[in-house]
C-alpha positions in Angstrom: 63.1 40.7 23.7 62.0 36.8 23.7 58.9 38.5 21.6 61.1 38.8 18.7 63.0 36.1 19.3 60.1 34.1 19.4 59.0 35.5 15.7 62.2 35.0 14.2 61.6 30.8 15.1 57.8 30.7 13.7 59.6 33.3 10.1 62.8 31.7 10.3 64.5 35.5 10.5 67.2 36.9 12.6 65.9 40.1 13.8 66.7 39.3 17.4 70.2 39.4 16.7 70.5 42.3 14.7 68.8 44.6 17.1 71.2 43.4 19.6 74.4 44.2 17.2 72.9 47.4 16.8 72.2 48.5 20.4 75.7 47.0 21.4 77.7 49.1 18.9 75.2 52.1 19.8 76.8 52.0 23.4 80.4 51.1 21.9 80.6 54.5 20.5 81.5 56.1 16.9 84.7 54.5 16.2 82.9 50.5 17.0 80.1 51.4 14.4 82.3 52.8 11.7 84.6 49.5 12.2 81.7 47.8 11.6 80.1 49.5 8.8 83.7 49.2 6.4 83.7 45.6 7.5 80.4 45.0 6.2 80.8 47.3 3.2 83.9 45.0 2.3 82.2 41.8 2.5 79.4 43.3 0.6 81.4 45.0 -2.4 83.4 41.5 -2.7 80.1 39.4 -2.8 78.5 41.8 -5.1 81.8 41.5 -7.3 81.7 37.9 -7.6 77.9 37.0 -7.4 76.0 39.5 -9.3 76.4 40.3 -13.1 75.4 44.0 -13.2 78.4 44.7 -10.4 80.9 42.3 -11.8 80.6 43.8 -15.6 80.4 47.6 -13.9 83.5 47.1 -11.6 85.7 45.1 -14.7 84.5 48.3 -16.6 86.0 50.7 -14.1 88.8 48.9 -13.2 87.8 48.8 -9.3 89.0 45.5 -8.0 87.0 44.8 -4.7 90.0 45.2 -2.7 90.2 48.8 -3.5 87.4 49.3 -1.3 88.5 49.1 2.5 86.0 52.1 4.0 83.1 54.4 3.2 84.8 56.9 1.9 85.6 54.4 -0.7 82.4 54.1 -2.3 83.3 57.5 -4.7 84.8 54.7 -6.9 81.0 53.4 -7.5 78.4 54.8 -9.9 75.5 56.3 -8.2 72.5 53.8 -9.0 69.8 55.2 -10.1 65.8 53.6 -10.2 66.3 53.1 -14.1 69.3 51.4 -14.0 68.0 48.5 -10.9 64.5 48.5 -13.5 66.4 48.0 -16.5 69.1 46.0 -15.0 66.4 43.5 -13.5 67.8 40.2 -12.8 72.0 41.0 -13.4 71.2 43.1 -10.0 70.3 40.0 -8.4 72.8 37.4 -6.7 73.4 34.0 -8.0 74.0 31.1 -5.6 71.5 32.4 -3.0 68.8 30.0 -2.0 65.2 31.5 -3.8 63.2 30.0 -1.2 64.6 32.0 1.2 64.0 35.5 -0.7 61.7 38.2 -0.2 60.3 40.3 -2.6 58.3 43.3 -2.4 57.4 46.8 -4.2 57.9 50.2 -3.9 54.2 52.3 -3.6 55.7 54.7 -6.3 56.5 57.9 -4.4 59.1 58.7 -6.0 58.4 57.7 -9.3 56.7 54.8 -10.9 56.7 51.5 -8.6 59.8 49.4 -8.4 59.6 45.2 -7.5 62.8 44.5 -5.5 64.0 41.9 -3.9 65.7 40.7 -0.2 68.0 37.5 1.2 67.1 36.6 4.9 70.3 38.5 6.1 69.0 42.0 4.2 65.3 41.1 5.2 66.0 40.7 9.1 68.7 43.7 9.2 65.9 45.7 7.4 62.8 45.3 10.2 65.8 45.4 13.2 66.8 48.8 11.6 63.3 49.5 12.6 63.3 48.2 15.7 66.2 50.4 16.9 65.3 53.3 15.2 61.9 53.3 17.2 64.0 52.6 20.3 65.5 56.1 19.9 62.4 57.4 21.2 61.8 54.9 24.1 59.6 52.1 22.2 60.1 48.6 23.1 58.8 45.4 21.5 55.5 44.0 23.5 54.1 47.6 24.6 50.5 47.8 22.9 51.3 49.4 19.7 48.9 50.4 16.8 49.3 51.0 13.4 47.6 52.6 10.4 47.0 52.6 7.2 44.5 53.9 4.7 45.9 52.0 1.4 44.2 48.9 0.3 47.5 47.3 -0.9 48.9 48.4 3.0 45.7 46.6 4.3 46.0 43.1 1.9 50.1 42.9 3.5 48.3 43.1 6.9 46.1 40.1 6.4 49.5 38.0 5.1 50.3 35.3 7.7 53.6 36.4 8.5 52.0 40.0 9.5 49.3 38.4 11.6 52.2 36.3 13.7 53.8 39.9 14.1 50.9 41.5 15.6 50.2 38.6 18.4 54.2 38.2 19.4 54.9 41.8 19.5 51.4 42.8 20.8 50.8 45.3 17.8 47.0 46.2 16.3 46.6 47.1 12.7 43.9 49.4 11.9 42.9 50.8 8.5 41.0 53.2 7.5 39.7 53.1 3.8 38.3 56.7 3.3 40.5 59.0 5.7 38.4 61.8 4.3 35.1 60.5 5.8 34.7 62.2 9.4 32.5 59.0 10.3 35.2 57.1 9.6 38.0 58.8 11.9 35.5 59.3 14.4 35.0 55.3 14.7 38.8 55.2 14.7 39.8 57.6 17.4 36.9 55.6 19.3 38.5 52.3 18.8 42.2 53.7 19.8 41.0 55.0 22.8 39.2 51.6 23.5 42.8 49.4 22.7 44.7 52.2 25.2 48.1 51.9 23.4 51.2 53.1 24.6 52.5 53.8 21.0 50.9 54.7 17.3 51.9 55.0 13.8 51.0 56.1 10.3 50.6 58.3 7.6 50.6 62.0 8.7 47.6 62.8 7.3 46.2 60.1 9.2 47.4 60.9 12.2 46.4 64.4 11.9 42.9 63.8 11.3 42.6 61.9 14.1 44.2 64.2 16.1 41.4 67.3 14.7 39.0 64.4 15.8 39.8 64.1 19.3 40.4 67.6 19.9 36.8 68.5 18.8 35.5 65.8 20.9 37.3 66.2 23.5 38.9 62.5 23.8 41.9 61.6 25.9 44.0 58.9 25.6 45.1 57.8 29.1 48.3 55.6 28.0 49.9 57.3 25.0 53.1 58.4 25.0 54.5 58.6 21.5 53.7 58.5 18.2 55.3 57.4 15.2 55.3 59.2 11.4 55.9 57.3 8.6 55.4 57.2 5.1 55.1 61.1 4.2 56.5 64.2 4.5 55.6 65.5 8.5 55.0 69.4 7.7 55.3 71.1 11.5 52.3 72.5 11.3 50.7 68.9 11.6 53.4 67.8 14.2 52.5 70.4 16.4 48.1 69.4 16.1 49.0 65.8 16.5 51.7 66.5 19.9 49.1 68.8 21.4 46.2 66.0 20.8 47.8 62.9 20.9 51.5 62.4 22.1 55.3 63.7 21.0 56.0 62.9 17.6 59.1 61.2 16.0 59.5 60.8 12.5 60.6 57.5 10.6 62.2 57.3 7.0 62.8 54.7 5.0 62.0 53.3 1.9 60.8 50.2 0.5 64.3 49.1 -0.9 65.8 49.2 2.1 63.5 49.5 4.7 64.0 51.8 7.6 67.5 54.4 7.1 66.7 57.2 10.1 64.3 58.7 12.5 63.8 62.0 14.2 63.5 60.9 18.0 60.1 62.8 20.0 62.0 66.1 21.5 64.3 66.3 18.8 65.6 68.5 15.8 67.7 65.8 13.9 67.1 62.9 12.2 69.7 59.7 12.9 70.7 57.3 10.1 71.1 53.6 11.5 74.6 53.5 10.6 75.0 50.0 11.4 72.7 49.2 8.9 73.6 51.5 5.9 75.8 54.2 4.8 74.0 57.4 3.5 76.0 60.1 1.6 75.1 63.0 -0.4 75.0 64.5 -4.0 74.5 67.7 -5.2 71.2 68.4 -6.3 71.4 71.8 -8.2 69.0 73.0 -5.9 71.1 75.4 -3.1 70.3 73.8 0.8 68.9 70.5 -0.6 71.0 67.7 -1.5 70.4 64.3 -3.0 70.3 61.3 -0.5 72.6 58.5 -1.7 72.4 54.9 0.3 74.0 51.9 0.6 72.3 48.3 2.0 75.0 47.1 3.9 72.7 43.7 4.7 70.7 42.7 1.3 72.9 40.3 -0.6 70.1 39.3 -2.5 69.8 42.3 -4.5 72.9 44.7 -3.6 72.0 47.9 -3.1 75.4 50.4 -3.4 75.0 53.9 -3.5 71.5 54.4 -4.3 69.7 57.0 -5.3 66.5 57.3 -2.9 64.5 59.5 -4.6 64.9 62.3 -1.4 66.1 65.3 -1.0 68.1 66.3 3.0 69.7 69.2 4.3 73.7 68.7 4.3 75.0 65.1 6.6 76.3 65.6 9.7 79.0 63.5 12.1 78.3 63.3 15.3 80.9 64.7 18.3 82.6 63.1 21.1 79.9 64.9 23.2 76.9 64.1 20.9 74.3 62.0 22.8 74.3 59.6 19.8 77.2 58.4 18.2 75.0 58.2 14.4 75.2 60.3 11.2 72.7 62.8 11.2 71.0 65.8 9.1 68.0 67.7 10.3 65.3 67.6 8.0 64.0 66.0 4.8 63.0 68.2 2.3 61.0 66.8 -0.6 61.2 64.1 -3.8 64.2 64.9 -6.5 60.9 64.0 -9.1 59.5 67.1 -8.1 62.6 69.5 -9.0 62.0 71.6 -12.0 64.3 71.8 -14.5 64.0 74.8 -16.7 64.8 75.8 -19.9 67.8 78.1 -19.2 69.3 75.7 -17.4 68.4 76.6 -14.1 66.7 74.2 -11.9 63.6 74.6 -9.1 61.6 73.2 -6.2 58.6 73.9 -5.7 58.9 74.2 -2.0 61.2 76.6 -2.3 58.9 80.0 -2.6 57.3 79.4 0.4 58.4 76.4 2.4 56.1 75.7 5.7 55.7 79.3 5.8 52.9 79.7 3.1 50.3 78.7 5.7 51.7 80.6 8.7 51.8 83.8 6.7 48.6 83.5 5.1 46.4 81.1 7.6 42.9 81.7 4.8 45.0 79.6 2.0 44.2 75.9 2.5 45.7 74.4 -0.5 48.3 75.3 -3.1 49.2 73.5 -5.9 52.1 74.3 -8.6 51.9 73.0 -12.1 54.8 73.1 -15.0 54.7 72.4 -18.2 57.6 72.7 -19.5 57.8 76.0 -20.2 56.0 78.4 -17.5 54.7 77.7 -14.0 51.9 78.4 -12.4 50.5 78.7 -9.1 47.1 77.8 -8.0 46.1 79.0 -4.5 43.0 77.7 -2.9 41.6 80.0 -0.2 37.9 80.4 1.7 38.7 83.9 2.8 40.1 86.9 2.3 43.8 87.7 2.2 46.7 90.0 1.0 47.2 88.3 -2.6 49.7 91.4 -3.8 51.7 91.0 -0.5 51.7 87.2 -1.8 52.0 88.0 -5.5 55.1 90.4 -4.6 56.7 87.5 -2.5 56.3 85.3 -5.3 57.6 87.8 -7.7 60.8 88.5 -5.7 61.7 84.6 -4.9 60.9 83.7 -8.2 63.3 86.5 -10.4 66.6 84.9 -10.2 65.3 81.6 -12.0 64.0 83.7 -15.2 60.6 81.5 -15.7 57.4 82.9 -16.8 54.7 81.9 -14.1 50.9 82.8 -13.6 49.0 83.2 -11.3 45.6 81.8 -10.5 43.2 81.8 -7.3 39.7 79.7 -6.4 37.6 78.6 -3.2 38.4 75.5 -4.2 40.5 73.4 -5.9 39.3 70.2 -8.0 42.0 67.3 -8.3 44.4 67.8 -11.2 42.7 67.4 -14.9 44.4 63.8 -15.7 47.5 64.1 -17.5 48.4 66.9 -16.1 52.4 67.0 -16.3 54.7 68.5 -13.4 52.2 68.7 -10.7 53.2 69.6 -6.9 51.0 70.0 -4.6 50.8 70.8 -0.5 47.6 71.1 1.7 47.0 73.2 5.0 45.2 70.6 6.9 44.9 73.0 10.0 42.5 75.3 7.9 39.0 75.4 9.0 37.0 75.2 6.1 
């Protein structure tokens, strides 16, 4: 640990610490954490009260004096907070009294939506990488090990080059490699090479990344000696992929998070369920009008800077669950993120949609010859583009379709090609899910 204890003197952060907290109230047990977690909720609902416009106006408004607010269960009294209302908001979300030198500001890449600049005190920014730390601790990872990340997007790469992320990489032994045109075989080729060369004990990325890599060093044959995990991040992991990427490079665990908060929960290598960092936020859930997906509401229990309560993330999880006495982990859990709440339909009878719905991960295990399909609405019919290179029962499909798709009442069409150009620009309503496993 005197890695990161060493970083937090040269950044002046206190990610040491808050790693520690969290481990120690790990081993404490459930009724230590939740303690913890209404302590810190209380001391964040009274600083956001008297420091920050927005939630002083909002809580006069509702009549919710700060002391009405003792635990989690609590937080009903709040607003949910939605991406409009901290864009519109702006600056009456932000604390007052806080020293600016000492903030961090960032943005969100826009998958869930259009981008979002927001904004972290020491505390929130430290909490937020520690968060990390522990969740990749679930699956055995420890600070000093060789571990490499990656990244294909040029605003990932220019963070990488920053100072701060280049004293990272030396204290915590960590390699960043980026990879500007995943899609270029040559490319992954020189990257699987260069992995193999490092010998790390631990990766991470994108999926798609990963997975390419993975097809690369199963058709070359490549072994990498030291590997024993790797990490997910950043997109949805469809199972198909985990299982190419655990069967040519290492067990998988999945991390989520999100720019505003930074890490929330991971799905540990071996696992089914994915554990919230309870210590470090509070995640609830809203009803998303979509049966077996609900909205994922979250709460920074660290950033003072810009006070985070009840948030809407922009995801959509099966139902929260809290853990047992015999449970191996005494976190929150739920077992499996499901999509974006941007990409739910809403149609015109009132009804509402995802896309993911009509097939789930089972499109590509029923019907191996489809390699892409893409869903487009707008606004008043859907239709469903299948991309396939050979042959395969399209009215066994069609008839699926047909049948998952009565209940709703929409008008839909149908459409099939060998291949499928990006989406004409403009295009509104657009989802879209690729079979990376399909030989083409």
């Amino acid at each position: 640990m005197w890695r990161t204890a060493a970083l937090d003197f040269y950044q002046r952060t206190k990610v040491e610490a808050y790693v520690r907290r969290y481990s120690s109230l790990k081993n404490a047990g459930r009724a230590r954490i939740q303690a913890y977690r209404d302590e810190r909720l209380r001391r964040l609902v009274h600083h956001a009260f008297h420091n920050v416009p927005y939630y002083w106006k909002m809580m006069r408004e509702r009549e919710i004096a700060p002391e009405r607010v003792q635990t989690a269960a609590d937080l009903r009294l709040f607003p949910v907070l939605e991406r409009e209302t901290v864009r519109r908001e702006g600056k009456n979300l932000l604390a007052t009294g806080l020293p600016q030198g000492r903030m961090r500001s960032g943005s969100t890449g826009g998958t869930t939506g259009s981008p979002l600049t927001f904004t972290h005190d020491i505390e929130g920014y430290s909490a937020g990488l520690a968060a990390g730390h522990f969740l990749r601790g679930l699956s055995g990872w420890k600070a000093g090990r060789l571990h490499v990340r990656l990244g294909g997007d040029p605003a990932v790469r220019g963070r990488w080059n920053r100072r701060n992320s280049r004293e990272e990489d030396v204290l915590l032994r960590q390699t960043h490699l980026s990879v500007p045109y995943p899609e270029d075989p040559g490319m992954i080729a020189a990257l699987a090479d260069r992995i193999v060369a490092l010998d790390p004990d631990s990766i991470e990325g994108p999926p798609s990344l990963l997975h390419a890599l993975a097809r690369n060093a199963q058709d070359r044959g490549l072994v990498f000696r030291t590997l024993v995990r790797v990490f997910s991040t950043g997109e949805l992991l469809d199972s198909r992929e985990k299982r190419t990427i655990e069967i040519a490079l290492a067990p998988v665990a999945d991390l989520y998070g999100c720019g505003e908060v930074f890490w929330i929960a991971s799905r540990p290598a071996h696992e089914d369920r994915y554990y919230v960092c309870d210590p470090h936020v509070i995640v609830e859930t809203e009803n998303s009008r979509i049966a077996g997906m609900k909205d994922l509401l979250v709460t920074n229990l660290d950033n003072r800077g810009l006070p985070l309560i009840r948030y809407r993330a922009g995801d959509l999880i099966e139902g929260l669950r809290e853990p047992e006495p015999d449970d191996r982990l005494p976190l929150t859990s739920f077992h499996r993120i499901i999509g974006r709440n941007s990409e739910i339909i809403h149609l015109p009878n009132g009804l509402s949609l995802h896309p993911l719905q009509a097939f789930g991960g089972n499109l590509f295990r029923l019907y191996p010859a489809i390699s892409r399909h893409r869903v487009v609405w707008n606004g008043r019919s859907l239709l469903f583009l299948f991309e396939a290179a050979g042959p395969f029962p399209r009215e066994e499909l069609e008839r699926r379709l047909a049948q998952w798709i009565r209940p709703f009442g929409a008008e839909y069409s149908i459409e099939y090609a060998t291949t499928l150009g990006p989406p004409a620009e403009g295009t509104p309503g657009v989802y879209e899910i690729i079979n990376r496993d399909a030989r083409r």
